[in-house]
Backbone of each chain as ProteinMPNN parsed JSONL, in Angstrom:
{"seq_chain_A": "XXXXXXXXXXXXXXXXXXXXXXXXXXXXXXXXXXXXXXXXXXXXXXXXXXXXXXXXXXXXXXXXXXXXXXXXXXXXXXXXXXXXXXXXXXXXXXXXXXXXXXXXX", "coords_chain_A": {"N_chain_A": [[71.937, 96.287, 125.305], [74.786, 94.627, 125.59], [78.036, 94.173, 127.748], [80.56, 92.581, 126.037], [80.071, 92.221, 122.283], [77.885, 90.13, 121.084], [78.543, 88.958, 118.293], [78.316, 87.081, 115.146], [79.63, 83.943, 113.816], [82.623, 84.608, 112.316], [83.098, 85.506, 108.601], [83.385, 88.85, 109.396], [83.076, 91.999, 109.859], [84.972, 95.151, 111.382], [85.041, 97.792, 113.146], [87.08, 100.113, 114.295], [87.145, 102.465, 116.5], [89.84, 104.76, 118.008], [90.106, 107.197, 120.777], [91.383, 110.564, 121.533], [90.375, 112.725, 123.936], [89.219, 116.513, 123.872], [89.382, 119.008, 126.296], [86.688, 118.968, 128.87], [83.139, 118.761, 128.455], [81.284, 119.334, 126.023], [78.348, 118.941, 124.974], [79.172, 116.729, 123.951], [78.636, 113.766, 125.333], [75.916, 113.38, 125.54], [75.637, 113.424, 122.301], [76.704, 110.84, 122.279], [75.644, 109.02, 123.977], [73.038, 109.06, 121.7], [74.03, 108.574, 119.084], [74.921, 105.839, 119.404], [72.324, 104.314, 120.056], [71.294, 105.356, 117.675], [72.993, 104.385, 115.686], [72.655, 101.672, 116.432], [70.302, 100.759, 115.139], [70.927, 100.962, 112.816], [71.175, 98.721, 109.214], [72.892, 95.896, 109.213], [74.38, 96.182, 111.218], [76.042, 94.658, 113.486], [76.744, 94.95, 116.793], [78.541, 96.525, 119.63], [80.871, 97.513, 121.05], [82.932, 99.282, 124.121], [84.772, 101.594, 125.993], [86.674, 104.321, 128.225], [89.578, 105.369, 129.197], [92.881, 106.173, 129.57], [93.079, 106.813, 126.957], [90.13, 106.847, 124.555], [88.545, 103.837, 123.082], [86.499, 102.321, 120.586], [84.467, 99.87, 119.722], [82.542, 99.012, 116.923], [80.643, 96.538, 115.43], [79.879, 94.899, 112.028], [77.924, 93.388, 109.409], [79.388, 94.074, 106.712], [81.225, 95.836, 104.32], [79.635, 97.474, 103.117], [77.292, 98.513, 105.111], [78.763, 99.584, 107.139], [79.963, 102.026, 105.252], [77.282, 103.151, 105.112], [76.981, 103.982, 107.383], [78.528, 105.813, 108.152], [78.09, 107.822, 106.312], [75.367, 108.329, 107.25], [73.426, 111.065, 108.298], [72.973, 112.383, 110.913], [75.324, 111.14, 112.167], [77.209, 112.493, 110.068], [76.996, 115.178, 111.173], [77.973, 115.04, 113.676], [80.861, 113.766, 113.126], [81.765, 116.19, 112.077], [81.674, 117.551, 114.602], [83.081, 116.403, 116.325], [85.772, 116.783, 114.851], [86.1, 119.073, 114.673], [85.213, 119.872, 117.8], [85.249, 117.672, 119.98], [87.653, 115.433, 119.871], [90.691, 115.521, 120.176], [92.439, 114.165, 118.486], [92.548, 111.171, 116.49], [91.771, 107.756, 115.325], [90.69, 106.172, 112.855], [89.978, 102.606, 112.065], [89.308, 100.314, 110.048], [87.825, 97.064, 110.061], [88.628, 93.617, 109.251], [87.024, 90.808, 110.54], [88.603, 87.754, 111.059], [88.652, 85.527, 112.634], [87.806, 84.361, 115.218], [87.444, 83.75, 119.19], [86.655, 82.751, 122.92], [85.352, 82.573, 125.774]], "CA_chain_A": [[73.35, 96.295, 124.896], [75.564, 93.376, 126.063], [79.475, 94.627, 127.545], [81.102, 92.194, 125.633], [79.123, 91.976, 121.389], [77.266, 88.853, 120.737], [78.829, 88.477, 117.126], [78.221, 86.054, 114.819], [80.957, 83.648, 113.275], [82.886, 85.209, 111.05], [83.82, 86.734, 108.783], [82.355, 90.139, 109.825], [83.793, 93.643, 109.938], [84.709, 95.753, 112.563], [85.257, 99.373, 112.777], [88.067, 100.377, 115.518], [87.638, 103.944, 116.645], [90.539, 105.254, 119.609], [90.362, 108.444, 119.989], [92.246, 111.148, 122.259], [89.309, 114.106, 124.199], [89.654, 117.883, 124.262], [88.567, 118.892, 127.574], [84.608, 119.685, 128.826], [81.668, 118.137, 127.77], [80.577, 120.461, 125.382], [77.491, 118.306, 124.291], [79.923, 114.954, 123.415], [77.685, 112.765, 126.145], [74.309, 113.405, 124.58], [75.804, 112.861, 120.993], [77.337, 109.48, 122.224], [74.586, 108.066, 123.722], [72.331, 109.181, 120.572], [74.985, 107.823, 118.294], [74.608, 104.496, 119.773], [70.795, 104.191, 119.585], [70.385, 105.472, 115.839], [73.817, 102.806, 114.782], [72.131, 100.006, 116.114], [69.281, 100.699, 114.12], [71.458, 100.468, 110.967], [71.068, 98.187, 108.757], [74.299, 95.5, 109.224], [74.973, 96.564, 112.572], [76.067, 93.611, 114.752], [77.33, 95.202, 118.124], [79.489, 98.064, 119.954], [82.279, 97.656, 122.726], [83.426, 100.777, 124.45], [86.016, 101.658, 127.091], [87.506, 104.955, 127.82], [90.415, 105.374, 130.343], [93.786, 107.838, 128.993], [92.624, 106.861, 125.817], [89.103, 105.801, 123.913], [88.464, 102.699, 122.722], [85.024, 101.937, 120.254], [84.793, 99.189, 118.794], [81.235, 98.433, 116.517], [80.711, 95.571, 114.568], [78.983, 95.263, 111.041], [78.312, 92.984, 108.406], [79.914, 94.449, 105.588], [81.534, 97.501, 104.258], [78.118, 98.597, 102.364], [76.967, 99.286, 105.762], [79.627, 100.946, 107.182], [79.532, 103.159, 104.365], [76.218, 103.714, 104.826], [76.933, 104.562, 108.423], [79.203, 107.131, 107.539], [77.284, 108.786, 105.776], [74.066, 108.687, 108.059], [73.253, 112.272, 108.677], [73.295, 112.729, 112.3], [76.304, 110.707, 112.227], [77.959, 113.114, 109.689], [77.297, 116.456, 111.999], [78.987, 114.305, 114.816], [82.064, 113.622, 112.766], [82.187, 117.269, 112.208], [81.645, 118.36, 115.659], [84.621, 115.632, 116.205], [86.563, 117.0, 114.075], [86.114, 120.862, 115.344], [85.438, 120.398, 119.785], [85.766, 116.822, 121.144], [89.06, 114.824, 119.621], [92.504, 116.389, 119.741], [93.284, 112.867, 118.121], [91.591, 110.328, 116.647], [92.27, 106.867, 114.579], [89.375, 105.037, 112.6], [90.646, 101.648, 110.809], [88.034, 99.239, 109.376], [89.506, 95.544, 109.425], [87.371, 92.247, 108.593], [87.322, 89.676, 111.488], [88.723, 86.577, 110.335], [88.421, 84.876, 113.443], [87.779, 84.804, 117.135], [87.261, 82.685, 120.57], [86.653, 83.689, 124.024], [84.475, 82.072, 127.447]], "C_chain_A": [[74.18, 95.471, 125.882], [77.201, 94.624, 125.98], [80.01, 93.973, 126.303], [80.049, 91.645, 123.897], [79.204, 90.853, 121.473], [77.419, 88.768, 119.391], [78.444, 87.623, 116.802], [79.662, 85.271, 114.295], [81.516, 84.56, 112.735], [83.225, 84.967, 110.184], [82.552, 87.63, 109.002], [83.359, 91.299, 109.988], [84.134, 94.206, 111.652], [85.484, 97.288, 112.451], [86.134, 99.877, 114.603], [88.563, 101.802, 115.845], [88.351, 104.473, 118.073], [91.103, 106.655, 119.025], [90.939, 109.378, 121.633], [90.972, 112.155, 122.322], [90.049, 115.171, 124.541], [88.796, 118.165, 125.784], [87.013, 119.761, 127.484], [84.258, 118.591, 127.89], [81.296, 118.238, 125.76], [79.372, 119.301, 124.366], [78.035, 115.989, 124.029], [78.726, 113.638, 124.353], [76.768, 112.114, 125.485], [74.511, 112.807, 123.197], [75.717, 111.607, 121.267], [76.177, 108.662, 122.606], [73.184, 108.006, 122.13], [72.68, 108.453, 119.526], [74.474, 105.938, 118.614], [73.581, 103.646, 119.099], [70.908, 103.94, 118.314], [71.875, 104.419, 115.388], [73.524, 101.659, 115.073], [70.829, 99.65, 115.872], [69.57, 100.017, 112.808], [71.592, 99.296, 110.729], [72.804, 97.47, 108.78], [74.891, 95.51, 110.521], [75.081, 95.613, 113.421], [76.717, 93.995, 116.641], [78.005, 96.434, 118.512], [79.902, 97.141, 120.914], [82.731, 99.007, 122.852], [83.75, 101.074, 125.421], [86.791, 103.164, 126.962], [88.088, 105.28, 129.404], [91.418, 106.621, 129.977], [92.976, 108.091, 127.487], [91.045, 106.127, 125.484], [88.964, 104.962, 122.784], [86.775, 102.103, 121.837], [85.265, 101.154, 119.412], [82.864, 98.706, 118.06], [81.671, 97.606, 115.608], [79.56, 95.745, 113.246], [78.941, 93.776, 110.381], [78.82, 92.531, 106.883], [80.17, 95.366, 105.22], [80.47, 98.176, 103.925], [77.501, 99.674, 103.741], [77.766, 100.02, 106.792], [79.83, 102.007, 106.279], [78.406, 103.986, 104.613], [76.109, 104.479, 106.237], [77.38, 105.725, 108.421], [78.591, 107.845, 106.942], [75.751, 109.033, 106.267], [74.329, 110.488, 108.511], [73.466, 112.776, 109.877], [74.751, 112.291, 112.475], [77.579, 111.783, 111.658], [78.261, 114.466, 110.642], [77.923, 115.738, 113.103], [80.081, 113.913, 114.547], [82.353, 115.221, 112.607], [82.39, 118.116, 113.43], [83.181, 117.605, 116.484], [85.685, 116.079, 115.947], [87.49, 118.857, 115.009], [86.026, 121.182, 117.341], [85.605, 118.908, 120.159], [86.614, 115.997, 120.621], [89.974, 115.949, 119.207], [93.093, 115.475, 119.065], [92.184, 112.003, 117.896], [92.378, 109.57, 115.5], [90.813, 106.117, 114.229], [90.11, 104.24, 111.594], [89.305, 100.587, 111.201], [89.069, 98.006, 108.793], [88.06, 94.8, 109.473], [87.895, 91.189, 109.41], [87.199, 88.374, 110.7], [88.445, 85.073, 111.452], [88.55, 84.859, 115.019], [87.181, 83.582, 117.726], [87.138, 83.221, 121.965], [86.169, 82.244, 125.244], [83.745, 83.002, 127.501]], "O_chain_A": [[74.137, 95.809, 127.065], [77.546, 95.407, 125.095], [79.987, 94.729, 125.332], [79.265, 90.72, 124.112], [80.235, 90.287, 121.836], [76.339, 88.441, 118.899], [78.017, 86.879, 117.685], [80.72, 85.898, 114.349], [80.824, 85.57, 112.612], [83.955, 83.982, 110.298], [81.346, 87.413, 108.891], [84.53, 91.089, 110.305], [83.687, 93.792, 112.722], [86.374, 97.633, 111.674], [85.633, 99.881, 115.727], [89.677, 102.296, 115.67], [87.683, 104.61, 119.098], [91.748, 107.116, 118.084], [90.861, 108.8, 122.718], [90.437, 112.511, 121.272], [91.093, 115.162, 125.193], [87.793, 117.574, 126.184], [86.469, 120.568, 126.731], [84.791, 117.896, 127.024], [81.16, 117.488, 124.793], [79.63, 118.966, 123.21], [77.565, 114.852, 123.991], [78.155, 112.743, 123.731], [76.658, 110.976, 125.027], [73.804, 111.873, 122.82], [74.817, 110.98, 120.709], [75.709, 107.789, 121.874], [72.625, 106.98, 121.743], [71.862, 107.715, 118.977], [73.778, 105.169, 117.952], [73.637, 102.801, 118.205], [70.749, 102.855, 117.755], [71.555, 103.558, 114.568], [73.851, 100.668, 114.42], [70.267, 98.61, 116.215], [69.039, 99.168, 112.092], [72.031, 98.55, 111.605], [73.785, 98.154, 108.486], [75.874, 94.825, 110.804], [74.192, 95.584, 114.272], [77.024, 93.123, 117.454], [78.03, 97.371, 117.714], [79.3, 96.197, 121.426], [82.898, 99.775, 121.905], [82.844, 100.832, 126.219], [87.436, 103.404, 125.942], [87.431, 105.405, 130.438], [91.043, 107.792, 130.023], [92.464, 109.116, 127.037], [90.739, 105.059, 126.013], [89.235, 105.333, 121.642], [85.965, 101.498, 122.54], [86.022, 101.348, 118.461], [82.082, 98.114, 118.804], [82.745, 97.708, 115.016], [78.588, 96.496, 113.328], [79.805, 92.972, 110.729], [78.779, 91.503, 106.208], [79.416, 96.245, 105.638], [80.266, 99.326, 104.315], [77.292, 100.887, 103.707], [77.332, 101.08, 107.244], [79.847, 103.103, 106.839], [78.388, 105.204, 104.436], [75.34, 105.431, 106.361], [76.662, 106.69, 108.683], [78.74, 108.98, 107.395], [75.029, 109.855, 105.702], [75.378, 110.933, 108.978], [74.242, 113.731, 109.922], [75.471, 113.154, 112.977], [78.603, 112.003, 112.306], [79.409, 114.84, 110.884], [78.858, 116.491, 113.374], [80.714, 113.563, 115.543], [83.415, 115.52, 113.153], [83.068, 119.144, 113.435], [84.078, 118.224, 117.055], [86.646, 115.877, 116.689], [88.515, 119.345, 115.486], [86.475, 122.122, 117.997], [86.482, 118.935, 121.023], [86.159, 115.034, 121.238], [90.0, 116.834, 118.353], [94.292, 115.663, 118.861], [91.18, 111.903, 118.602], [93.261, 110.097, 114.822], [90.031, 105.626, 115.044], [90.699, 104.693, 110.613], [88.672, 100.281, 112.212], [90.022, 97.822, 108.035], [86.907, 95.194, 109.647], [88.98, 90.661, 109.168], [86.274, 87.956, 110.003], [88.136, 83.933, 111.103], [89.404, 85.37, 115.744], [86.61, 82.665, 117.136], [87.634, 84.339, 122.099], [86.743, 81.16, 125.341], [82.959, 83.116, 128.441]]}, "seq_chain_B": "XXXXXXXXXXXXXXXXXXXXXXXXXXXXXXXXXXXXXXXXXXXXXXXXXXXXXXXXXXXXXXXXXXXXXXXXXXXXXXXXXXXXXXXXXXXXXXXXXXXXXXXXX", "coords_chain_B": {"N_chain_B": [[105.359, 104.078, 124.4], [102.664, 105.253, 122.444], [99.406, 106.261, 123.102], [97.266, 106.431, 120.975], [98.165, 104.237, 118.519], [100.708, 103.972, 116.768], [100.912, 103.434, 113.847], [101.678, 101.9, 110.828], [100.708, 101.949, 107.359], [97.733, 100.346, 106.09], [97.507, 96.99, 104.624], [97.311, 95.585, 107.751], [97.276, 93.707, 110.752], [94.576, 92.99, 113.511], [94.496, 92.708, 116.722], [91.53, 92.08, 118.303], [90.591, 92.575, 122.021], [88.488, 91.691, 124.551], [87.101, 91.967, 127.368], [85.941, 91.094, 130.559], [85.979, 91.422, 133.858], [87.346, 89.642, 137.061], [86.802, 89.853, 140.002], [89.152, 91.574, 142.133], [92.338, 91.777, 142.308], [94.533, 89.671, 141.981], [97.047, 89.501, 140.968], [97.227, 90.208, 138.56], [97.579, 93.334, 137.233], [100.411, 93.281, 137.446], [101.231, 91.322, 135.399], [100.081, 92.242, 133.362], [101.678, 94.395, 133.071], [103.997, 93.147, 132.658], [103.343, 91.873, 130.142], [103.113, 93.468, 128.468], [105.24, 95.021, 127.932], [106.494, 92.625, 127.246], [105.184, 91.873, 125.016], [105.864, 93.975, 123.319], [108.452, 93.493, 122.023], [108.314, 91.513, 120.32], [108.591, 90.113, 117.353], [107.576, 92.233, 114.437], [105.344, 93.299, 116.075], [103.195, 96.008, 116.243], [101.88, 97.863, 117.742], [99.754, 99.148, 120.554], [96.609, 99.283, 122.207], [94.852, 100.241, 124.876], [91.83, 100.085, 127.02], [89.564, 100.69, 130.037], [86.468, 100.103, 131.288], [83.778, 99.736, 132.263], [83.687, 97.744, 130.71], [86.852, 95.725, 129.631], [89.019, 96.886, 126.869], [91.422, 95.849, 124.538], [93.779, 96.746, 122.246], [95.618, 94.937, 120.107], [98.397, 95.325, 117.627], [99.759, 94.22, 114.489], [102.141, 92.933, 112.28], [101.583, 90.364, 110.62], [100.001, 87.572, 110.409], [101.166, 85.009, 110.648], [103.134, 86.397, 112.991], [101.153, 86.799, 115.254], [100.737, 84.385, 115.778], [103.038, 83.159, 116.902], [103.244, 85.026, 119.077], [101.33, 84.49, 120.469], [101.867, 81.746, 121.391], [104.034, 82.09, 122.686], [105.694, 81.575, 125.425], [105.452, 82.509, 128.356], [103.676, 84.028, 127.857], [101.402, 82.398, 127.255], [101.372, 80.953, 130.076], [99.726, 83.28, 131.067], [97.603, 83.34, 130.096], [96.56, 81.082, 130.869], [96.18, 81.421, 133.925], [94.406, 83.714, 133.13], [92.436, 82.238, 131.951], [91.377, 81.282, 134.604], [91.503, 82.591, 136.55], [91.326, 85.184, 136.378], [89.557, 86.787, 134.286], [85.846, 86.782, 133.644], [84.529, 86.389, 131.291], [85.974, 86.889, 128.094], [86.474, 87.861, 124.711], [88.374, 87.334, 122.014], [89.52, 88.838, 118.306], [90.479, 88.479, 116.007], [91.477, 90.159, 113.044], [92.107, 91.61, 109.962], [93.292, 94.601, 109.251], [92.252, 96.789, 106.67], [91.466, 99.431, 105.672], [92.286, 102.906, 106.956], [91.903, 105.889, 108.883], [92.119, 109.246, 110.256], [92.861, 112.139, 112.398]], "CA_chain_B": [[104.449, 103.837, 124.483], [101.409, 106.044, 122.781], [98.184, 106.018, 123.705], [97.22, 105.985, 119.602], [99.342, 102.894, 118.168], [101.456, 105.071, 115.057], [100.597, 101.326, 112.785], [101.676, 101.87, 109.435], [99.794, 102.318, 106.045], [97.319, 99.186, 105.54], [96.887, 96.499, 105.498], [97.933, 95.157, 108.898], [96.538, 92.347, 111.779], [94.822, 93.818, 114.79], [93.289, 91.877, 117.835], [90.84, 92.896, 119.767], [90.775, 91.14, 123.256], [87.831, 92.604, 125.007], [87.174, 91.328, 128.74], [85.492, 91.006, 131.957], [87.494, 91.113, 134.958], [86.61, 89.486, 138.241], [86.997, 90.754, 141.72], [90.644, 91.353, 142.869], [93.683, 91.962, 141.528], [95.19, 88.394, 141.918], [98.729, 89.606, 140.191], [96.612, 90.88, 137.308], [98.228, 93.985, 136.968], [101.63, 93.041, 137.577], [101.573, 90.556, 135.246], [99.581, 92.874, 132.294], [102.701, 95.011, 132.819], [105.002, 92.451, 132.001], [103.291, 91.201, 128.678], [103.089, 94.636, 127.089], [106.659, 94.782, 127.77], [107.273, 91.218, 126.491], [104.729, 91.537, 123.36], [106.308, 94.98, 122.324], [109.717, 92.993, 121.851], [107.603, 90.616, 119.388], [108.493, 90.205, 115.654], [105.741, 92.075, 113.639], [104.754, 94.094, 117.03], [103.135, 97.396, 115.484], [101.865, 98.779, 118.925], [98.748, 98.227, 121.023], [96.015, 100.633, 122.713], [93.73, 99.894, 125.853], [91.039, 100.974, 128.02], [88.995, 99.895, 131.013], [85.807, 101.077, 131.79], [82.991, 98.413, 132.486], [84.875, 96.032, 129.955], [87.96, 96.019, 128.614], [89.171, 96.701, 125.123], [93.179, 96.351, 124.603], [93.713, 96.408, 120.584], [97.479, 94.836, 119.592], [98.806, 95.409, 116.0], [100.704, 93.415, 114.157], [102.248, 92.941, 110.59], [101.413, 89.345, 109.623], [99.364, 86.234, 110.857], [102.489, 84.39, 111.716], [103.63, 86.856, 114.482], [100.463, 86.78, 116.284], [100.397, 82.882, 115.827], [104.314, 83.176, 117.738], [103.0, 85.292, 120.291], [100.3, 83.345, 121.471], [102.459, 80.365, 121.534], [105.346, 82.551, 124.087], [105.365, 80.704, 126.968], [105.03, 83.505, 129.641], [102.3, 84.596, 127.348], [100.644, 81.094, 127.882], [101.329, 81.26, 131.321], [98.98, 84.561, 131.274], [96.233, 82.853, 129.337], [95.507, 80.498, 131.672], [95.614, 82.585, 134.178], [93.331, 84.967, 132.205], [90.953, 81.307, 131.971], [91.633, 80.625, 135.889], [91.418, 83.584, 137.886], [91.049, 87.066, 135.945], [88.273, 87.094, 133.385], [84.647, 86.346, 134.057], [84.482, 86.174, 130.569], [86.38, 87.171, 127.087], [86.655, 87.633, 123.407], [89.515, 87.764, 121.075], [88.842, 89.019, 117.841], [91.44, 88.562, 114.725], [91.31, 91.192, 112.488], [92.705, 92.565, 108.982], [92.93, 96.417, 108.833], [92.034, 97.254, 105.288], [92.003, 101.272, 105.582], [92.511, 103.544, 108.275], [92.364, 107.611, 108.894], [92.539, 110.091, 111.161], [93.281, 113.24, 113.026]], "C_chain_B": [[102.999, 104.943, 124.041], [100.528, 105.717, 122.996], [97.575, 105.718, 122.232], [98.2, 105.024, 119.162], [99.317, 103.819, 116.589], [101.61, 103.835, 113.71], [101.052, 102.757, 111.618], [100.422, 101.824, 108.738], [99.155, 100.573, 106.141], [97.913, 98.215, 104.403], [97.776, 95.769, 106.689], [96.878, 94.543, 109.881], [96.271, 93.55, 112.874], [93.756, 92.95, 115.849], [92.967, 92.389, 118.777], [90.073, 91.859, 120.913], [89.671, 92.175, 124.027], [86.872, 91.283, 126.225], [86.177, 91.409, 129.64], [86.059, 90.58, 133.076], [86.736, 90.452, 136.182], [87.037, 90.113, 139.18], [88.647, 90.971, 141.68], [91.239, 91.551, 142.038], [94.21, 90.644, 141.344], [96.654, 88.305, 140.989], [98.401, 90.009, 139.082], [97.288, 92.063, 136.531], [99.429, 94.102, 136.506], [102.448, 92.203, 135.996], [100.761, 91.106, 133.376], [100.709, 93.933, 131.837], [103.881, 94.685, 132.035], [104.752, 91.562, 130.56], [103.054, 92.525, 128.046], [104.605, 94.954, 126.746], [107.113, 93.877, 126.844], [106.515, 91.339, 124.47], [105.339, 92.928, 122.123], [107.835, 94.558, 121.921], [109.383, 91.977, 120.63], [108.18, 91.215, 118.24], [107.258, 90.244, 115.152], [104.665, 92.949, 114.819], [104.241, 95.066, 116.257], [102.537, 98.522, 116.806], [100.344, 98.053, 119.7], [98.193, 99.821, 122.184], [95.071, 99.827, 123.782], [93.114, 100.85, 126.487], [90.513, 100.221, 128.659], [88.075, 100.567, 131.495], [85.02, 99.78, 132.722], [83.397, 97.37, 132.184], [85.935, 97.073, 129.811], [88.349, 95.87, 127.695], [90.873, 96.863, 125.273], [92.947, 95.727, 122.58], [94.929, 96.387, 120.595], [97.199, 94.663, 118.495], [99.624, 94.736, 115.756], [100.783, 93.393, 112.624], [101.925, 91.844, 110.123], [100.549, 88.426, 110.782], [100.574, 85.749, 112.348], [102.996, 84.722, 112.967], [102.533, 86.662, 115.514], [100.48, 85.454, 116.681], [101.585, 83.084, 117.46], [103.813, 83.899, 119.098], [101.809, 84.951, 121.119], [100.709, 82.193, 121.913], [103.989, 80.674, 122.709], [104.68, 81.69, 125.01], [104.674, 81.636, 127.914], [103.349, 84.341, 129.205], [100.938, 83.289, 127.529], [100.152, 80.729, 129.016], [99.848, 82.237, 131.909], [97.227, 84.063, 131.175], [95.543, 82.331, 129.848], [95.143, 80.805, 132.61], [94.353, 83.536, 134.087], [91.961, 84.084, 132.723], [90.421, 81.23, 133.817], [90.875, 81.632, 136.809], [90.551, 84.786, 137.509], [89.776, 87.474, 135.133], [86.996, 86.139, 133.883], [84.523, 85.833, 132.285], [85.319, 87.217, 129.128], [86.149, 86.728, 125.955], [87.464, 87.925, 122.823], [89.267, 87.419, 119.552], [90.071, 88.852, 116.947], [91.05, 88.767, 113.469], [92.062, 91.792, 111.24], [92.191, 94.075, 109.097], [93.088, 96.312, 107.486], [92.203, 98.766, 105.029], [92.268, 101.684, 106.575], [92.183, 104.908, 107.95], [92.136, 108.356, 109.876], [92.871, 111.509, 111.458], [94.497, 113.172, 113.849]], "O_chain_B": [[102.316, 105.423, 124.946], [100.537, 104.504, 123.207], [97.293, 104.521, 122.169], [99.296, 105.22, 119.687], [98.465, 104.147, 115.764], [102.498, 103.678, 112.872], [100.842, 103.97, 111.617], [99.317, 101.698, 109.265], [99.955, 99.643, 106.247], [98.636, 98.59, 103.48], [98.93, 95.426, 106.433], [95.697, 94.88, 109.791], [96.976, 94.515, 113.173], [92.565, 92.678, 115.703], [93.518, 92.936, 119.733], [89.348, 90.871, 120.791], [89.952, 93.37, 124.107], [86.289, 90.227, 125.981], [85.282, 92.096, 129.149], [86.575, 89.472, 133.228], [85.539, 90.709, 136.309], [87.774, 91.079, 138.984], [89.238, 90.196, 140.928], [90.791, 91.541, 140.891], [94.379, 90.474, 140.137], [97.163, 87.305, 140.483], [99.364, 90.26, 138.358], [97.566, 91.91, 135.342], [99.735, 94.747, 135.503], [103.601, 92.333, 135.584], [100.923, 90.401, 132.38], [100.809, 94.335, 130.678], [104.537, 95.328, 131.216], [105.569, 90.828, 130.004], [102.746, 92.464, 126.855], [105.08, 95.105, 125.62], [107.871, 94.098, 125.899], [106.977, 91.081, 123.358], [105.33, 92.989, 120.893], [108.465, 95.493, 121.428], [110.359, 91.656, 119.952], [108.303, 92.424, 118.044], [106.324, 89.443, 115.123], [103.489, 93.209, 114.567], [104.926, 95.132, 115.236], [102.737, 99.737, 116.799], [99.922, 96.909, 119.535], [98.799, 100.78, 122.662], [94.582, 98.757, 123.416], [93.455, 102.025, 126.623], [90.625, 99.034, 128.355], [88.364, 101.582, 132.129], [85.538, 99.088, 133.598], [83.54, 96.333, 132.831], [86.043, 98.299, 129.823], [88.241, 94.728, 127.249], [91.461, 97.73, 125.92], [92.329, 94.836, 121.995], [95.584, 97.37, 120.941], [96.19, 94.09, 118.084], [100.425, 94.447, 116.645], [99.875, 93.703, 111.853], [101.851, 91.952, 108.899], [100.567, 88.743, 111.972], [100.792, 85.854, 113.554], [103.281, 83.928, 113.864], [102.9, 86.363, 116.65], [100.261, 85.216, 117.868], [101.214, 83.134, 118.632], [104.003, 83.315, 120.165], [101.558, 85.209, 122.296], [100.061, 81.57, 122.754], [104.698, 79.855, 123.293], [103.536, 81.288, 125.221], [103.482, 81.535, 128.205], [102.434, 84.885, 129.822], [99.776, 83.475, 127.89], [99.015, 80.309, 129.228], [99.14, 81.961, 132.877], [96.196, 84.291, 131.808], [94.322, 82.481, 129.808], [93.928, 80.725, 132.785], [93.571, 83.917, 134.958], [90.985, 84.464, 133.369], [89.242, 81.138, 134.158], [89.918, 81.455, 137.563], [89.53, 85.24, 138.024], [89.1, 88.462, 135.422], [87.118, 85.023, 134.388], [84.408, 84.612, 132.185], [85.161, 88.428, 129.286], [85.73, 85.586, 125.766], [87.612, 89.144, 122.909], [88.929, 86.285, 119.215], [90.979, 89.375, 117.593], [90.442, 87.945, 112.783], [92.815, 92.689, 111.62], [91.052, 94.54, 109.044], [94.09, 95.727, 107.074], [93.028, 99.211, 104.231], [92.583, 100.832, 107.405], [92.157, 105.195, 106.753], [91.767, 107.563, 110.742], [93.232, 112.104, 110.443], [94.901, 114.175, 114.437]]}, "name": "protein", "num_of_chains": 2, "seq": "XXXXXXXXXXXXXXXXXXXXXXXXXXXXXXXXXXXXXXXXXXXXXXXXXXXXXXXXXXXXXXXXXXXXXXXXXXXXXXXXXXXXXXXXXXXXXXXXXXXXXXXXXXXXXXXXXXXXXXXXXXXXXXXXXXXXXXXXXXXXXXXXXXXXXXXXXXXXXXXXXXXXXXXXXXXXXXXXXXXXXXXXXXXXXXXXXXXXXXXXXXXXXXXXXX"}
């Protein structure tokens, strides 16, 4: 896993999750690195970025809504939106936008 | 300033600038202070979220093309950029982005 994703041109997706933690652990670690692993298995999956300071910052890349869909609905994935939901975000924002273009060094 | 950016209902622009810093401060800070200031005064601003762990992820919102075009083209924001090329980043990507949905907690 590269800090900064090795995208391809685009266009390409990207899935922009910042999210606000309840305090403690309670398991969130273990999920996250697990999480990781089994989404860049998935099918479509071009990358992750991830940063957390007051707030967190995830950004994965895809190439196309099918498989974000399909991520979402991955099984392990789903009990980790529920455990989300119920002990580690007091806050959270997921928006799915479609990279139209980018540049860097 | 929140830590979640309160963006409006889709669809809306969002760039994600995601970094590598080098050694030192070199006015870095100072000078990251004064463009969140300057870009939240922007026509078409919608808010903007960061973090800093290993990399950095800062995500700014915006309502149209055009404004981001304008605020890449500010001077003091120009100023920053090269900067950014010169001194501060080992390496970056900036990512331009339609939000299509969104949701949340």
């Amino acid at each position: 896993m590269t800090l900064i994703a090795n995208t391809p041109t685009p266009p390409y997706y990207a899935v922009i999750f910042t999210s606000l933690r309840t305090e403690g652990d309670n398991g969130y670690s273990q999920m996250t690195e697990r999480l990781v692993e089994l989404a860049s298995k998935q099918t479509g999956f071009l990358g992750i970025e991830t940063a957390r300071e007051n707030v967190g910052i995830t950004v994965t890349y895809w190439s196309d809504l099918e498989s974000i869909k399909q991520w979402k609905e991955n099984s392990e994935h789903q009990e980790a939106q529920r455990l989300g939901h119920e002990k580690w975000y007091s806050s959270f924002k997921t928006r799915i936008s479609k990279v139209e273009s980018d540049y860097g060094i």
